[in-house]
PDB file of N, CA, C and O in Angstrom, chain B, residues numbered from 101:
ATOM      1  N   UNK B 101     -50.062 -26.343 -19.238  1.00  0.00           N
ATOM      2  CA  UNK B 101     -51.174 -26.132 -18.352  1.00  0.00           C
ATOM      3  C   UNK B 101     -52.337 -26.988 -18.849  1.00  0.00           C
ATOM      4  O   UNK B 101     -52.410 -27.177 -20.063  1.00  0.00           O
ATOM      5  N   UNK B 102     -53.234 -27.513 -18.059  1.00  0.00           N
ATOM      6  CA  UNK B 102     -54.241 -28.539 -18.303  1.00  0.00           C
ATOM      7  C   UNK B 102     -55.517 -27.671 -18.643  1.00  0.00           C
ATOM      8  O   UNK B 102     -55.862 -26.694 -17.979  1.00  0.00           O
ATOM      9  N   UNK B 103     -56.087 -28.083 -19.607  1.00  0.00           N
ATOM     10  CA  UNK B 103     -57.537 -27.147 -19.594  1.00  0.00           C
ATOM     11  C   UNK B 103     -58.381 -26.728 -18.484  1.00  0.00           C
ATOM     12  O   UNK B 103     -59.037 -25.687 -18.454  1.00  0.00           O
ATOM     13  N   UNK B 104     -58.294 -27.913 -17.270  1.00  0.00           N
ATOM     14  CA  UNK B 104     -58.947 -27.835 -15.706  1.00  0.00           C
ATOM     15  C   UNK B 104     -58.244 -26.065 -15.143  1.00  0.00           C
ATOM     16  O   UNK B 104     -58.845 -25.009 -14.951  1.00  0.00           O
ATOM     17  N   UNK B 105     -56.977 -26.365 -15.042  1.00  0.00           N
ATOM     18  CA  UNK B 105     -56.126 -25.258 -14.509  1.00  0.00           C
ATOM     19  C   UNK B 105     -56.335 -24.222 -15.535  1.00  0.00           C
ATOM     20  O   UNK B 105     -56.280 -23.069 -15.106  1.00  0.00           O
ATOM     21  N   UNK B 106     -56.493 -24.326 -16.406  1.00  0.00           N
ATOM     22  CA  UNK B 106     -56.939 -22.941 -17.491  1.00  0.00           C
ATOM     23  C   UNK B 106     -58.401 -22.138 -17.365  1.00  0.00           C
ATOM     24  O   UNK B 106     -58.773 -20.966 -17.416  1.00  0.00           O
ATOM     25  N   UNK B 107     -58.986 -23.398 -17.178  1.00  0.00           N
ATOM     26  CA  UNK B 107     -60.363 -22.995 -17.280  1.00  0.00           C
ATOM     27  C   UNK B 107     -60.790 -22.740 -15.308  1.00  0.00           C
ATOM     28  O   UNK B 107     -61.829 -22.225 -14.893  1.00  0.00           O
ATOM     29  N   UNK B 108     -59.893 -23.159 -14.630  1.00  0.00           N
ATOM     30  CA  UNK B 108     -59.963 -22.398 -13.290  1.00  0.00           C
ATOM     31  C   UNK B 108     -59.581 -20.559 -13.268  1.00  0.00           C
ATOM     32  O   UNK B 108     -60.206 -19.597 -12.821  1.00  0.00           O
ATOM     33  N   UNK B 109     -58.439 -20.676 -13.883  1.00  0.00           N
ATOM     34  CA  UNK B 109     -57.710 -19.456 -13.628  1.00  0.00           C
ATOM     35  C   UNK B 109     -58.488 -18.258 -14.438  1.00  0.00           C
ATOM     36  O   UNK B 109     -58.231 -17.076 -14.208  1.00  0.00           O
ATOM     37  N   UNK B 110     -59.678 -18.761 -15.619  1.00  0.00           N
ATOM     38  CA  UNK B 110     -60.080 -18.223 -16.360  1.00  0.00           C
ATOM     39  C   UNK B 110     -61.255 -17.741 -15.348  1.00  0.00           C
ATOM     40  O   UNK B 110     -61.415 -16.524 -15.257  1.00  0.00           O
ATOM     41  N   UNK B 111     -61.993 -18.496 -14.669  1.00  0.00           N
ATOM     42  CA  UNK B 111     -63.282 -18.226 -13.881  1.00  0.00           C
ATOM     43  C   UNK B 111     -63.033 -17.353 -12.718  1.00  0.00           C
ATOM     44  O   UNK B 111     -64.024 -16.902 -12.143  1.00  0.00           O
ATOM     45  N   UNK B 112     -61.616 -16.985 -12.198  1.00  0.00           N
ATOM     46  CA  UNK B 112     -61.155 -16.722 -11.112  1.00  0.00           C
ATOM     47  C   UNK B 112     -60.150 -15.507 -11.514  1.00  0.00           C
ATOM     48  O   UNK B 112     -59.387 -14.977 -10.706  1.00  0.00           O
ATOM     49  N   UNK B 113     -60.245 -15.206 -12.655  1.00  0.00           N
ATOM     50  CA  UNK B 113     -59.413 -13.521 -13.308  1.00  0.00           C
ATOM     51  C   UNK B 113     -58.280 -13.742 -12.989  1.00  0.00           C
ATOM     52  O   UNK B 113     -57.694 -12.696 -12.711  1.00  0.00           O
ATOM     53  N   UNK B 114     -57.484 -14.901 -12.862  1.00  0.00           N
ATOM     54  CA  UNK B 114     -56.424 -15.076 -13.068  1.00  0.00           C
ATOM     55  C   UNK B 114     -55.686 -15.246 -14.296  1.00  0.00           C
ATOM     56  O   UNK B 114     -56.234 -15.788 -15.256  1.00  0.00           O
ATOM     57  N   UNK B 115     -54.001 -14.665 -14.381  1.00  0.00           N
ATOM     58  CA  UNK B 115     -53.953 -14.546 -15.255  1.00  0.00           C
ATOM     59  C   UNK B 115     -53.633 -15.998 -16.079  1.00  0.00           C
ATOM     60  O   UNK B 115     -53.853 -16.986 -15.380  1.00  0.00           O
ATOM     61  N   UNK B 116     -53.090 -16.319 -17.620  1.00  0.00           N
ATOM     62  CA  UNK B 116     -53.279 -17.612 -17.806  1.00  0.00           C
ATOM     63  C   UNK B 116     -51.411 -17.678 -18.334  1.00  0.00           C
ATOM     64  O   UNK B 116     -50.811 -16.867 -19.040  1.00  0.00           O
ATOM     65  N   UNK B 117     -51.084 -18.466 -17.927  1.00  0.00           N
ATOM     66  CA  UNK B 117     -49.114 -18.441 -17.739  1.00  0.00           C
ATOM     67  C   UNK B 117     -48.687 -18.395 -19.529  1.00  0.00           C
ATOM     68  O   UNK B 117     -47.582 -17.987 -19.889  1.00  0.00           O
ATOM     69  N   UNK B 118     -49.484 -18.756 -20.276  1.00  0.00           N
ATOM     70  CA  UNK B 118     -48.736 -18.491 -21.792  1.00  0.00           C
ATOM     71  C   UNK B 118     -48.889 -17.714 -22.371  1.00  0.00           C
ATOM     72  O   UNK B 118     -49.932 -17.655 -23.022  1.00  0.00           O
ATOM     73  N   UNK B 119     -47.920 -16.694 -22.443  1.00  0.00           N
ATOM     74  CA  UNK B 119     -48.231 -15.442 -23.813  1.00  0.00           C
ATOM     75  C   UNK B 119     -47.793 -16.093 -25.036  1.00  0.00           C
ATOM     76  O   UNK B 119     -47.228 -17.184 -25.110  1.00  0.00           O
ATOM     77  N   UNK B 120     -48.058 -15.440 -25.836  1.00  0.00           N
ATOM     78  CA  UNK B 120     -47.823 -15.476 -27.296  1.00  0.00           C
ATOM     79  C   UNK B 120     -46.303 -14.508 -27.629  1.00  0.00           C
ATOM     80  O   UNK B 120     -46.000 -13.451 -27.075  1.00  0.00           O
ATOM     81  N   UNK B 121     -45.826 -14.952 -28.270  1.00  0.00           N
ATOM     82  CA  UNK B 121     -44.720 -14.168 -28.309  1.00  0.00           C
ATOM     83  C   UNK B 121     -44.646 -13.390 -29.810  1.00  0.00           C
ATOM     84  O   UNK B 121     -44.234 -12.232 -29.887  1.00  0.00           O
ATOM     85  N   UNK B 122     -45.037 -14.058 -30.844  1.00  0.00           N
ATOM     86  CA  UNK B 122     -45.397 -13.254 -32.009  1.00  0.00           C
ATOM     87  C   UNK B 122     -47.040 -13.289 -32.294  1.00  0.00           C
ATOM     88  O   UNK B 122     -47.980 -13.566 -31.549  1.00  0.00           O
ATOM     89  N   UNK B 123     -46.989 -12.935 -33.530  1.00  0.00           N
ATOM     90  CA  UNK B 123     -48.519 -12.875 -34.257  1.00  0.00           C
ATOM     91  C   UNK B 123     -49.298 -13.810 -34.478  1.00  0.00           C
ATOM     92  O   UNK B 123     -48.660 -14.603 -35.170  1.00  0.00           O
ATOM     93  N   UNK B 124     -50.553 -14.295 -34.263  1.00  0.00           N
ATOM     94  CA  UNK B 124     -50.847 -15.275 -34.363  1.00  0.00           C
ATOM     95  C   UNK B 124     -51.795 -15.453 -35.012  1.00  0.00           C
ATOM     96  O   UNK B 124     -52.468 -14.460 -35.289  1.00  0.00           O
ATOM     97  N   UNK B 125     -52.318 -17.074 -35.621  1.00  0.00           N
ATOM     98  CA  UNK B 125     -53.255 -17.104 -36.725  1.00  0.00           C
ATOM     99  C   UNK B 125     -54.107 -18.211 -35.853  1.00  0.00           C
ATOM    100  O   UNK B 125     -53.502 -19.220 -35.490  1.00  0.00           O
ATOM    101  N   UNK B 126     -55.647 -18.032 -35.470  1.00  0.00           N
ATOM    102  CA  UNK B 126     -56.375 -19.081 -34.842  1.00  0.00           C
ATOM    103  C   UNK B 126     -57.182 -20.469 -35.812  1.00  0.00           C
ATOM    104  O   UNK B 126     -58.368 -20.440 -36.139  1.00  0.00           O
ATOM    105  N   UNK B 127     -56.658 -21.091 -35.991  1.00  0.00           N
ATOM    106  CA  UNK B 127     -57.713 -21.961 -37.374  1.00  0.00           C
ATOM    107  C   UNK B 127     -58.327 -22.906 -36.833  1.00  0.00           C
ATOM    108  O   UNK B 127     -57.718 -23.906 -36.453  1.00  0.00           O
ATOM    109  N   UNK B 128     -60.237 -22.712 -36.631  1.00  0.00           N
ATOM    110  CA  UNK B 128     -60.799 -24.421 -36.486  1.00  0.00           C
ATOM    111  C   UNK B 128     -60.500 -25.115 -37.787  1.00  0.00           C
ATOM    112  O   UNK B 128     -60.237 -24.748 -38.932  1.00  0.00           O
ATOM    113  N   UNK B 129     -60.670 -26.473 -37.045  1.00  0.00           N
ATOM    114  CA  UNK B 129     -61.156 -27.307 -37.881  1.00  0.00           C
ATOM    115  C   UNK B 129     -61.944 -27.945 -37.888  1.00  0.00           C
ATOM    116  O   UNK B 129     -62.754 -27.534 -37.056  1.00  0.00           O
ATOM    117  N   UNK B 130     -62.478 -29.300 -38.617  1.00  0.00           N
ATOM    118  CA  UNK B 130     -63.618 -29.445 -38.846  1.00  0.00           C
ATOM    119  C   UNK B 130     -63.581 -31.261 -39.434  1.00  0.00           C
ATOM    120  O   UNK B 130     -62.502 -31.725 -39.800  1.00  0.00           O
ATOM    121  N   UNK B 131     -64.614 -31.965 -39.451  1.00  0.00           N
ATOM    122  CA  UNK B 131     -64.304 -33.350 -39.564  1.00  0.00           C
ATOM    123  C   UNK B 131     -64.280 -33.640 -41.019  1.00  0.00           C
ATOM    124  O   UNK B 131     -63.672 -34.701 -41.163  1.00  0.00           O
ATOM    125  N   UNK B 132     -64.691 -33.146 -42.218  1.00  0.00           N
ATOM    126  CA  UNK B 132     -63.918 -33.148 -43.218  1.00  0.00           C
ATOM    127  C   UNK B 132     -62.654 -32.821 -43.524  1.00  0.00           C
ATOM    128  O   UNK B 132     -62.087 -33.357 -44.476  1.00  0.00           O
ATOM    129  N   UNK B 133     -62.024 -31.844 -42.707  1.00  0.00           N
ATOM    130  CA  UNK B 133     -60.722 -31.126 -42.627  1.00  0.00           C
ATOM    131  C   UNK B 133     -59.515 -32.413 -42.574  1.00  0.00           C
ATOM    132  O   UNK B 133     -58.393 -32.401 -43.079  1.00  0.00           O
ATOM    133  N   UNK B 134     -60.042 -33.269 -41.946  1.00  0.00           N
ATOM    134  CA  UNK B 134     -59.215 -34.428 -40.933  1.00  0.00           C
ATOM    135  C   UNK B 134     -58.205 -34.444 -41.666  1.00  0.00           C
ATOM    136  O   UNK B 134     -57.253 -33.698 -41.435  1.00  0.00           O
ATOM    137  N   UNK B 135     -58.229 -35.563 -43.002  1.00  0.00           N
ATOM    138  CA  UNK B 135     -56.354 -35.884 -43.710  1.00  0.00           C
ATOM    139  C   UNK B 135     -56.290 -34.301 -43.827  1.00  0.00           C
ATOM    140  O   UNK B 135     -55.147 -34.423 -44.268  1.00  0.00           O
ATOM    141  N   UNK B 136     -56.404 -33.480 -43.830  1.00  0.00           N
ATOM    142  CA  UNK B 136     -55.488 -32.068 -44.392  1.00  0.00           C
ATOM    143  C   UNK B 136     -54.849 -31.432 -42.575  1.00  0.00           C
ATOM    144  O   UNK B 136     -54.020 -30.587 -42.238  1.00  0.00           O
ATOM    145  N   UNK B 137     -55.782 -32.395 -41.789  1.00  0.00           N
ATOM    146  CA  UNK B 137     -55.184 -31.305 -39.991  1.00  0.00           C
ATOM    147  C   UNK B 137     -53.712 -32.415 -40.085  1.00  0.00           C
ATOM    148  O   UNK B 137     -52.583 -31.924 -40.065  1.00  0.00           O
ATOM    149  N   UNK B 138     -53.964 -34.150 -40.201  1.00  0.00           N
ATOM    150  CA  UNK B 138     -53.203 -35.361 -39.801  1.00  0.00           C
ATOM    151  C   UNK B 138     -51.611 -34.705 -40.690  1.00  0.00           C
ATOM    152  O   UNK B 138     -50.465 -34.697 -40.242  1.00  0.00           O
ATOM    153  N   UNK B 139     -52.186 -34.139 -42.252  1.00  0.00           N
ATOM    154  CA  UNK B 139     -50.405 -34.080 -43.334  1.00  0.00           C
ATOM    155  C   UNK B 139     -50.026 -32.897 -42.210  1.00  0.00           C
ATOM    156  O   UNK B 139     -49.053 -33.308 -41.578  1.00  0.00           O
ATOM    157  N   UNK B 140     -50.362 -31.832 -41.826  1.00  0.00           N
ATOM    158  CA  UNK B 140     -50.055 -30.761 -41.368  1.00  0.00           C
ATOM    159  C   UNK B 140     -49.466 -31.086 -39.912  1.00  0.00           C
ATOM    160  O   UNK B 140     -48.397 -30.684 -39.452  1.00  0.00           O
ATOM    161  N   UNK B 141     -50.289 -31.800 -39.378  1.00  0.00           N
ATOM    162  CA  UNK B 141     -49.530 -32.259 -37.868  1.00  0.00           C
ATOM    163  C   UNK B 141     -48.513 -32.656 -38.017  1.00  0.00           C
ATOM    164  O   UNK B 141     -47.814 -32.538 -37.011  1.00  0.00           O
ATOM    165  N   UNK B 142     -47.706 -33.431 -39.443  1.00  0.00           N
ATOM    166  CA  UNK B 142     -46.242 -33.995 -39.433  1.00  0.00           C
ATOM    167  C   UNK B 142     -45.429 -32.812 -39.948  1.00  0.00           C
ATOM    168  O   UNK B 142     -44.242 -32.598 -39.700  1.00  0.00           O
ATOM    169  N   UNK B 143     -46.292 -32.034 -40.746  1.00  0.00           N
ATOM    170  CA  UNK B 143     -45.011 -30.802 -41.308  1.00  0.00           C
ATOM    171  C   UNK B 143     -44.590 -30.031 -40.411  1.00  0.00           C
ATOM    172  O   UNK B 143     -43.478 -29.506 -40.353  1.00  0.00           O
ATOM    173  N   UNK B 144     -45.638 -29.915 -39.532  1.00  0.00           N
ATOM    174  CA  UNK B 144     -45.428 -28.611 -38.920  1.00  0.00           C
ATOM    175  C   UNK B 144     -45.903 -28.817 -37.582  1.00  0.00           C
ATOM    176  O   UNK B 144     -47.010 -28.464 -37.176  1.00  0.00           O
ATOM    177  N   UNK B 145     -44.643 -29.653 -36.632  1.00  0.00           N
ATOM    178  CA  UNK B 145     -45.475 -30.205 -35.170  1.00  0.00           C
ATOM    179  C   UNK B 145     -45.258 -28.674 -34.359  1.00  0.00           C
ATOM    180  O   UNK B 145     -45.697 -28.664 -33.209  1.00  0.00           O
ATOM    181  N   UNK B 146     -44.750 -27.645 -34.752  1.00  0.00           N
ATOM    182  CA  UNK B 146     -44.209 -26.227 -33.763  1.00  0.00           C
ATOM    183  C   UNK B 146     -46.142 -25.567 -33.678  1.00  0.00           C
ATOM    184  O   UNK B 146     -46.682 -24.806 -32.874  1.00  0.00           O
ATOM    185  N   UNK B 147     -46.681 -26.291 -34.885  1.00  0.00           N
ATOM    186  CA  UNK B 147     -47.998 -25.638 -34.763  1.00  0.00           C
ATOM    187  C   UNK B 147     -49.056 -26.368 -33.122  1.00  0.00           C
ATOM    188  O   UNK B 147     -49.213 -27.496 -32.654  1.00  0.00           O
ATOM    189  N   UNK B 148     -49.482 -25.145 -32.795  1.00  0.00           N
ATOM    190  CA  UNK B 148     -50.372 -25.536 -31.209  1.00  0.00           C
ATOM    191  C   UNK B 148     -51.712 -26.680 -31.938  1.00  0.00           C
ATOM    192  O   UNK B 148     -52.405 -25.847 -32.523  1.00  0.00           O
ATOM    193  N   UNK B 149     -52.160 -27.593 -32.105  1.00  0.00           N
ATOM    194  CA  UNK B 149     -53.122 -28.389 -32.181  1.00  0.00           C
ATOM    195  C   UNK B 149     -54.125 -28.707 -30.968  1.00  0.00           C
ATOM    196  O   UNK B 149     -53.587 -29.496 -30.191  1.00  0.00           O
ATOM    197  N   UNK B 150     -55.119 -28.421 -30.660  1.00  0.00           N
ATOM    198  CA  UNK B 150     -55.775 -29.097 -29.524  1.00  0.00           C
ATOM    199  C   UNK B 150     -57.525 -29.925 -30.361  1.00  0.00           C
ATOM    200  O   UNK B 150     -58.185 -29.196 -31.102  1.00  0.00           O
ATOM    201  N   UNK B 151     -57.913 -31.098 -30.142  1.00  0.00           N
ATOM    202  CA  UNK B 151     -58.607 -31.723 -30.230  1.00  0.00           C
ATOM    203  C   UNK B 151     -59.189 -31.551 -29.144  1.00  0.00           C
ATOM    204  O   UNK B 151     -58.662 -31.415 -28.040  1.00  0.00           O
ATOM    205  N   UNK B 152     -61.025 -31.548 -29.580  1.00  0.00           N
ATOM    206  CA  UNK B 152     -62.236 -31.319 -29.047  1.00  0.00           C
ATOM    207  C   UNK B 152     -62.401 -33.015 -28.341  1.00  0.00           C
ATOM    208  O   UNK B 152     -62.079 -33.936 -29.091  1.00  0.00           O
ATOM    209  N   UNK B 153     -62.811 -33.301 -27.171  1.00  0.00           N
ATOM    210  CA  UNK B 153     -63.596 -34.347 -27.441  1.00  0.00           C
ATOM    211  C   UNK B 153     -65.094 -34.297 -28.127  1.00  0.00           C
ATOM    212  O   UNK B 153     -65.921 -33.423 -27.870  1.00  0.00           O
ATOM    213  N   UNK B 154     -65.279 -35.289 -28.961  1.00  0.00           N
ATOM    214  CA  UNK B 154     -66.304 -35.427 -29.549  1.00  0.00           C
ATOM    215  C   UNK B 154     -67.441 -36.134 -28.277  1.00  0.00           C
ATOM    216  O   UNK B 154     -67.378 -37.336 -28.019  1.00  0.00           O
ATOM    217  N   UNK B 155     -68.357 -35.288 -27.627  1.00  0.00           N
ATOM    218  CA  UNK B 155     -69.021 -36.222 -26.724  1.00  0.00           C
ATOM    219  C   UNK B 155     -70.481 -36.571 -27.295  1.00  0.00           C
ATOM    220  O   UNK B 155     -71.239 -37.143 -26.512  1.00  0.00           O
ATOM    221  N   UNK B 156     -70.923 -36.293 -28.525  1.00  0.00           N
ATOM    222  CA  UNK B 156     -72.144 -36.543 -29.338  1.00  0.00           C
ATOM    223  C   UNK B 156     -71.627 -37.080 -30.839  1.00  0.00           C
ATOM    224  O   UNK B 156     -70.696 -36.612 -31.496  1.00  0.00           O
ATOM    225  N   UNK B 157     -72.647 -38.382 -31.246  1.00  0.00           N
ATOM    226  CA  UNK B 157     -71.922 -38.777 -32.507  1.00  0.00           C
ATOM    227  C   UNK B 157     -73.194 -37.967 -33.512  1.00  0.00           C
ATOM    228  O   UNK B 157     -73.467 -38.328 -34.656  1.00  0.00           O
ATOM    229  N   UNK B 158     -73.624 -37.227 -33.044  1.00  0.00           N
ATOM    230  CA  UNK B 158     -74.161 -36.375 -34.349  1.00  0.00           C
ATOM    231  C   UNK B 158     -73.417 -34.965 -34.789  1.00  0.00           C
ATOM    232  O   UNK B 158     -73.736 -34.204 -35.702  1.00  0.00           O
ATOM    233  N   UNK B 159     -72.236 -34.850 -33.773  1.00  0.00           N
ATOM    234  CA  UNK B 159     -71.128 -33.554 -34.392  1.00  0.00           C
ATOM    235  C   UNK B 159     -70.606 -33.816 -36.175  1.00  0.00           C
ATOM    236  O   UNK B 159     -70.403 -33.001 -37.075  1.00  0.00           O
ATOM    237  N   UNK B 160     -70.538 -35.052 -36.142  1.00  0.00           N
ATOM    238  CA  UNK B 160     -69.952 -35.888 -37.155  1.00  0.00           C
ATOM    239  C   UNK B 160     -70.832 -35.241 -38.111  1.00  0.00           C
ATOM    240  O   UNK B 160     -70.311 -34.430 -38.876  1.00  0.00           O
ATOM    241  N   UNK B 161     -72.010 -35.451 -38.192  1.00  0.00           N
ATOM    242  CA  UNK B 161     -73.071 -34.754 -38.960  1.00  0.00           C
ATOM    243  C   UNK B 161     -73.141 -32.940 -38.988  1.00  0.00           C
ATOM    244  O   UNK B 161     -72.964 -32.351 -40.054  1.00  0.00           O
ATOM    245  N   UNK B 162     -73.305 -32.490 -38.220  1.00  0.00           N
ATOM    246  CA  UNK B 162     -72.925 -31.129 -37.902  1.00  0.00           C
ATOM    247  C   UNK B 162     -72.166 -30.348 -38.832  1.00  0.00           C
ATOM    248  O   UNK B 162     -71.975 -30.983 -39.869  1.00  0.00           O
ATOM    249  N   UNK B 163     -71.598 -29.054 -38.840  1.00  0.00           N
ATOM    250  CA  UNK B 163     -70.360 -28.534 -38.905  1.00  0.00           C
ATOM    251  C   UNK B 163     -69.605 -27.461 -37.748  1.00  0.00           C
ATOM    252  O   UNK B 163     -69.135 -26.323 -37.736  1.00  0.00           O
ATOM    253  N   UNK B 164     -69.827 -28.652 -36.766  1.00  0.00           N
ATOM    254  CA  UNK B 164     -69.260 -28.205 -35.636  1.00  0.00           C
ATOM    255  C   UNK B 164     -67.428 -28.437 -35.476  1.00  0.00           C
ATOM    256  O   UNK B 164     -66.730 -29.404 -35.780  1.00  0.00           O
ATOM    257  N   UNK B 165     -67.173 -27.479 -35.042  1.00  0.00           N
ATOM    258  CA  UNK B 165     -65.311 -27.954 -35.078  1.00  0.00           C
ATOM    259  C   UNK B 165     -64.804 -28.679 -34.464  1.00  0.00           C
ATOM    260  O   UNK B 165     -64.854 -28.270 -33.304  1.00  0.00           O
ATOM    261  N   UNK B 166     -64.090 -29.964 -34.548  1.00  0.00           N
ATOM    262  CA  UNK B 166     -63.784 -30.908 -33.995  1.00  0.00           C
ATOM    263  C   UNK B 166     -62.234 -30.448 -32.882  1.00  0.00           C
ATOM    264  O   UNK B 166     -61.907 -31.081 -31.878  1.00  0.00           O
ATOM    265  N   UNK B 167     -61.584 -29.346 -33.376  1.00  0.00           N
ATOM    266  CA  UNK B 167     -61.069 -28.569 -32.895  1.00  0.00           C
ATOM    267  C   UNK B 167     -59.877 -27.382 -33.525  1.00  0.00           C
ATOM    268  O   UNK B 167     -60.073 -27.116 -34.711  1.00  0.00           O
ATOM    269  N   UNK B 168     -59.067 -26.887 -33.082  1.00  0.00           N
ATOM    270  CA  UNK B 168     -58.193 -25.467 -33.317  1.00  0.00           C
ATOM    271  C   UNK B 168     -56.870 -26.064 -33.583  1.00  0.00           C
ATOM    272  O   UNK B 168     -56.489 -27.219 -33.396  1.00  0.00           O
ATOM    273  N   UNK B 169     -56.110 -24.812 -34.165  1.00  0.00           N
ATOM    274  CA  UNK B 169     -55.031 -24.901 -33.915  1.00  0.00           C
ATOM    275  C   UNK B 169     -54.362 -23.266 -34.050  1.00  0.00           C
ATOM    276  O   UNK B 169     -55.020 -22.469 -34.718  1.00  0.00           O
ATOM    277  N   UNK B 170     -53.433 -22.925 -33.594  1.00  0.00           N
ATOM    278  CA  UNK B 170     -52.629 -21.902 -33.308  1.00  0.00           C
ATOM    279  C   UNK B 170     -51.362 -21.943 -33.459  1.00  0.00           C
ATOM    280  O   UNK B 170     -50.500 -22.543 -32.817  1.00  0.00           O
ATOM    281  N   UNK B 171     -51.266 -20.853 -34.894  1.00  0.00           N
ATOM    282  CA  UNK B 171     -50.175 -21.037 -35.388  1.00  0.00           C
ATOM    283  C   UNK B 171     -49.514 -19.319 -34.982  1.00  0.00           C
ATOM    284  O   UNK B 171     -50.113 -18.245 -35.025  1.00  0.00           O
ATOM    285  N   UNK B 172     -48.306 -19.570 -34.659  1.00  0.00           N
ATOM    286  CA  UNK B 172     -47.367 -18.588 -34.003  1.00  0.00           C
ATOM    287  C   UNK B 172     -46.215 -18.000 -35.302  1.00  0.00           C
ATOM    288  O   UNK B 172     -45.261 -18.683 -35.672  1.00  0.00           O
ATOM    289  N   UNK B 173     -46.556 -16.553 -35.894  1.00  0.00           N
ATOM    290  CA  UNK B 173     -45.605 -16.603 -37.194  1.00  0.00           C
ATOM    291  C   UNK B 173     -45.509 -15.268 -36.858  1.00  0.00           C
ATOM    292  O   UNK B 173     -46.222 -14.784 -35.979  1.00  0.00           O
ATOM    293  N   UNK B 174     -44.455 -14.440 -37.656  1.00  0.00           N
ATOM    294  CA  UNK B 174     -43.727 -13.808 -38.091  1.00  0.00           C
ATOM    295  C   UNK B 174     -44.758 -13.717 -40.063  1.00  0.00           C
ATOM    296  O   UNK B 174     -45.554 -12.963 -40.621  1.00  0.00           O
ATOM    297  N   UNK B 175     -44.258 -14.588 -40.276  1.00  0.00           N
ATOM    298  CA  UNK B 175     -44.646 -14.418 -41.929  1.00  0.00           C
ATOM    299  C   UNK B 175     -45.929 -14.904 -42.318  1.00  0.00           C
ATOM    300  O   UNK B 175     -45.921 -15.995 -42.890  1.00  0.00           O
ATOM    301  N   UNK B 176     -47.202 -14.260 -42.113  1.00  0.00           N
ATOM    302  CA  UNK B 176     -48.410 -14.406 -41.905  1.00  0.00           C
ATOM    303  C   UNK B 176     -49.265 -14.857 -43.239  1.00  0.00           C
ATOM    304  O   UNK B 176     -50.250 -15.587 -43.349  1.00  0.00           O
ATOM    305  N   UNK B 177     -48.448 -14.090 -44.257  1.00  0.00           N
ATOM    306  CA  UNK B 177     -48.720 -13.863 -46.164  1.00  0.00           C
ATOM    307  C   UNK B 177     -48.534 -15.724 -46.555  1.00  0.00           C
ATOM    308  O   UNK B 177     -49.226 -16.437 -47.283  1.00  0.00           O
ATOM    309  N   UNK B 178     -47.213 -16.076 -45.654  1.00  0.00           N
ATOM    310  CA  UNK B 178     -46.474 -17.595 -45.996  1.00  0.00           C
ATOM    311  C   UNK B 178     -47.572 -18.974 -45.344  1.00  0.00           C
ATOM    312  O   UNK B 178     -47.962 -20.038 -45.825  1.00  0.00           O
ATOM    313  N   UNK B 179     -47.746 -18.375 -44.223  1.00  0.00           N
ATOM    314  CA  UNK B 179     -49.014 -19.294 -43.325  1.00  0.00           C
ATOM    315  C   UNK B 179     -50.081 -19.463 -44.089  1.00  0.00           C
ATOM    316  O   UNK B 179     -50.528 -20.587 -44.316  1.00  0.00           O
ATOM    317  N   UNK B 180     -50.651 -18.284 -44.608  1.00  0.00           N
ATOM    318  CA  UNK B 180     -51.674 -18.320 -44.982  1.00  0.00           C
ATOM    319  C   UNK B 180     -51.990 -18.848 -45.781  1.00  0.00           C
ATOM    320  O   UNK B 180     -53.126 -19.321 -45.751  1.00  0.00           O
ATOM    321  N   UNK B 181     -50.799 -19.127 -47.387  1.00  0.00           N
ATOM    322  CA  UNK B 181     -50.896 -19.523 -48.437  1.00  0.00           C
ATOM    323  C   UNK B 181     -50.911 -21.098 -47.974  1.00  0.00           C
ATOM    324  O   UNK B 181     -51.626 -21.919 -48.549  1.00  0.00           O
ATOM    325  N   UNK B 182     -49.702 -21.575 -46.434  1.00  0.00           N
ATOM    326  CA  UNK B 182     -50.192 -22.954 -46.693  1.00  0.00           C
ATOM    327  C   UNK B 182     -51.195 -23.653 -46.336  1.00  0.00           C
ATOM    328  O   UNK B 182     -51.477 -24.811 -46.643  1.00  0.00           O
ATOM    329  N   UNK B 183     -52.033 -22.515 -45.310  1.00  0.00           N
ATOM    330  CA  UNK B 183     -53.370 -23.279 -45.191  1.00  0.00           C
ATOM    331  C   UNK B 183     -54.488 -23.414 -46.404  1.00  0.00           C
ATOM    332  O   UNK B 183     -55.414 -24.224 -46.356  1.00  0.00           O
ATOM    333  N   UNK B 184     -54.326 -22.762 -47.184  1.00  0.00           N
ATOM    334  CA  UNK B 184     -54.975 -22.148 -48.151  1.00  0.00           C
ATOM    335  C   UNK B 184     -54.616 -23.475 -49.169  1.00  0.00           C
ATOM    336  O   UNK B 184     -55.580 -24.165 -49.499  1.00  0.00           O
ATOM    337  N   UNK B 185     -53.279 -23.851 -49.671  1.00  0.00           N
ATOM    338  CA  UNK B 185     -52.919 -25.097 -50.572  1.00  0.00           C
ATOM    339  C   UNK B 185     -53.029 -26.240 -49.813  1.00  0.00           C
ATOM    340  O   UNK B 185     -52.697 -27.285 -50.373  1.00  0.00           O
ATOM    341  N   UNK B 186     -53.590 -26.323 -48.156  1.00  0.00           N
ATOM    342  CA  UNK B 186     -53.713 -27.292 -47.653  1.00  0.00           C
ATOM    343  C   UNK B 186     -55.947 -27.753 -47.711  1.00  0.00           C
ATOM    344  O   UNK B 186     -56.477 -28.863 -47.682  1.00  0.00           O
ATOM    345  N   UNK B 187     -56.414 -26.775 -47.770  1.00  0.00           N
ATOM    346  CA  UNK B 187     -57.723 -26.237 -48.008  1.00  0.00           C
ATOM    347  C   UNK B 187     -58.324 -26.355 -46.604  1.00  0.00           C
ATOM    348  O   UNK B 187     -59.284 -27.106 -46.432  1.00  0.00           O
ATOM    349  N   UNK B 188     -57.765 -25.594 -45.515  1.00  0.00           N
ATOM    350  CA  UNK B 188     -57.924 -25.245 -44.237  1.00  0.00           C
ATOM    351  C   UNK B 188     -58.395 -23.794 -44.118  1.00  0.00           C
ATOM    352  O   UNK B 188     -58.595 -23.299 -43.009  1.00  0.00           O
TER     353      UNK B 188
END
């Protein structure tokens, strides 16, 4: 689903077509974060990633989140530790 069609169905109490099927962990990120989101995007492509556009170059300056990701687990203790040795 496209953010347009998400963010319609959202304004209009419709419902939004993806459940979650297990437990989930929400993590921003952030523009120091970057090489630790890029190693993680190859280990682990099952993880949801969505990138912000950046439409101001003073976010860069900021600590505004450049964007999320949503990770879908079962073993929450295991996630956690690798965001944690990833310093996310």
């Amino acid at each position: 689903m496209s953010i347009v069609e998400a963010h319609l169905r959202a304004i209009t109490s419709l419902p939004l077509s993806y459940e979650m099927k297990e437990d989930s962990i929400y993590v921003p990120f952030y523009e120091d974060q970057i090489e630790a989101i890029e190693r993680v995007l190859m280990i682990y492509p099952n993880w949801r990633f969505t990138f912000y556009p950046i439409v101001k170059s003073e976010t860069k300056k900021t600590k505004e989140a450049i964007g999320h990701m949503i990770i879908e687990t079962k073993e929450m203790e295991k996630i956690l530790a690798i965001l944690a040795e990833n310093d996310l």
